[in-house]
C-alpha positions, 0 to 999 in steps of 0.5 A: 473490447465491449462498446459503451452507450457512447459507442466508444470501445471499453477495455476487458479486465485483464484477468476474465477477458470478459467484463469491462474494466472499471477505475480500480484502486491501484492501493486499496480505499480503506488504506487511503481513507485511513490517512485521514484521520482525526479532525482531518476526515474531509481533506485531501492529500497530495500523491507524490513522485519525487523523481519526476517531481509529479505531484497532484491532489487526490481523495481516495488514491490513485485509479487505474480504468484499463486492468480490472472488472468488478468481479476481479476487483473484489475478488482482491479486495476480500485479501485487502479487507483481510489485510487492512484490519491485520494492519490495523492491529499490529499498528496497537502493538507498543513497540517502544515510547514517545514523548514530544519529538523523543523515540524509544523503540524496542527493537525485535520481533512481535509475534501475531496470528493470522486466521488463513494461511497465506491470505495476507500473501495474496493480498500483497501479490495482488497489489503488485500486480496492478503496479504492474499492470499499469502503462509501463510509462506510469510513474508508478508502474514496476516491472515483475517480468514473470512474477506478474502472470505467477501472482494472477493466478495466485490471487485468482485461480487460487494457486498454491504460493510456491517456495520461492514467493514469501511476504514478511512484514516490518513496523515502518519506524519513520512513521512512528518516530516522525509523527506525534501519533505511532497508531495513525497513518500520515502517508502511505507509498507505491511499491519499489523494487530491488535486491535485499539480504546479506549473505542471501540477497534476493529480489524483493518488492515492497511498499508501505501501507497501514504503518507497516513495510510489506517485503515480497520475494520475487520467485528466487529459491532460499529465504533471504536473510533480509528478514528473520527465518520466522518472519516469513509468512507463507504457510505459517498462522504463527507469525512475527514482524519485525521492528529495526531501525534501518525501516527509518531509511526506506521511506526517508524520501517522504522528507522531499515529498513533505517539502514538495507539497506543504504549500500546496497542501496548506493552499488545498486545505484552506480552500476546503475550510473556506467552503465549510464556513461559508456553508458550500460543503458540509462536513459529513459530505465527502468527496471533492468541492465543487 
């Protein structure tokens, strides 16, 4: 521990043990101010957990103050800005027809390039490291056991990616069928765990950002059948996502947090416009009203 001006004791990043930790984004700011699109650039959102039936309102996402230095910070977040404009191309890609509340999807695999090998897997381990590096009683905190240290010194110590850690993604059709808009972004979800596959099930994470489900293997030998052979990216420039139906169920949960929050997010937001009009915030001014 260093000691700030206030004498108080300040954490060390849990990576350098060296410098003071700073309030690090769990999921990066650029995937979250990406929610706010449109007419919409100057509200707030709701972060919502439906098993706990947590809720609050929220500009750039969720903080954590105890796991990270800047330093360490931006080292993920070269992964992150890397991932971020990857995702936001993919999201173009025509995947199928809407019109009105009607979808056509073509389902498959869409091929895409990525410039560095492997990159877009650091990017998705690291965002499951600081899941993990969470207060174990954090709502959103997950559990790797030994994946947490492999995925440091993946994302810090520039680790090979060994064979039995891989990353494929999927177009998130819950997104694209529910909202009048398949190239935006309306939410974005914290990671889950669980087993996945068919014949070869293995240990998998995901979540959900820029209009995609991000699936990480958990340090299990084999590629899971859960996904094509060649949608698995490690070691690959060449590579594909998938478009399947069954992506329409792993964010269905998003119906109860819609429910949990559409009066508070109506409420939110009306205050917000009440202050634009009477001249308190300034559109072009963001951050929470005073």
């Amino acid at each position: 521990m260093t000691k700030s001006k206030e004498d108080k004791p300040v954490p060390l990043c849990l990576v350098c043990r060296e410098r003071p930790a700073i309030r690090a984004h769990l999921l990066p700011e650029s995937f979250v101010r990406e929610v706010f699109h449109g007419p919409k650039d100057d509200e707030k959102h709701m972060i919502v957990h439906p098993d706990t039936g947590r809720k609050f309102q929220s500009n750039t996402g969720r903080f954590e103050k105890d796991i990270l230095c800047a330093d360490c910070d931006n080292v993920l977040g070269a992964y992150e800005d890397s991932a971020f404009r990857l995702l936001k191309r993919l999201r173009a890609v025509e995947v199928g027809t809407k019109e009105g509340t009607r979808s056509d999807v073509a389902v498959g695999t869409y091929r895409f390039r990525v410039d560095v090998v492997d990159e877009f897997i650091r990017f998705a381990c690291g965002i499951l490291w600081k899941y993990a590096s969470t207060p174990p009683d954090a709502p959103d905190h997950i559990d790797i056991g030994e994946c947490r240290a492999m995925f440091e010194d993946i994302c810090w110590r520039g680790a090979p990616i060994p064979g039995w850690v891989d990353v494929f993604i999927e177009r998130d059709l819950f997104a694209f069928a529910a909202f009048p808009e398949p190239e935006q972004v309306y939410y974005y979800c914290s990671p889950s765990l669980g087993r996945r596959g068919y014949r070869t099930a293995h240990d998998l994470a995901w979540f959900s950002v820029g209009g995609f489900i991000i699936y990480v293997k958990l340090n299990q030998p084999g590629i899971s059948d859960f996904a094509l052979r060649k949608c698995w990216m490690r070691g690959r420039t060449d590579c594909h996502f998938m478009v399947a139906m069954r992506s329409v169920e792993v964010n269905n949960s998003i119906h109860e947090s819609i429910g949990m929050t559409r009066e508070d997010l109506a409420k939110l937001n009306r205050s917000i416009q009440e202050k634009y009009r009477s001249g308190q915030m300034s559109p072009t001014r963001r951050g929470s009203p005073t």
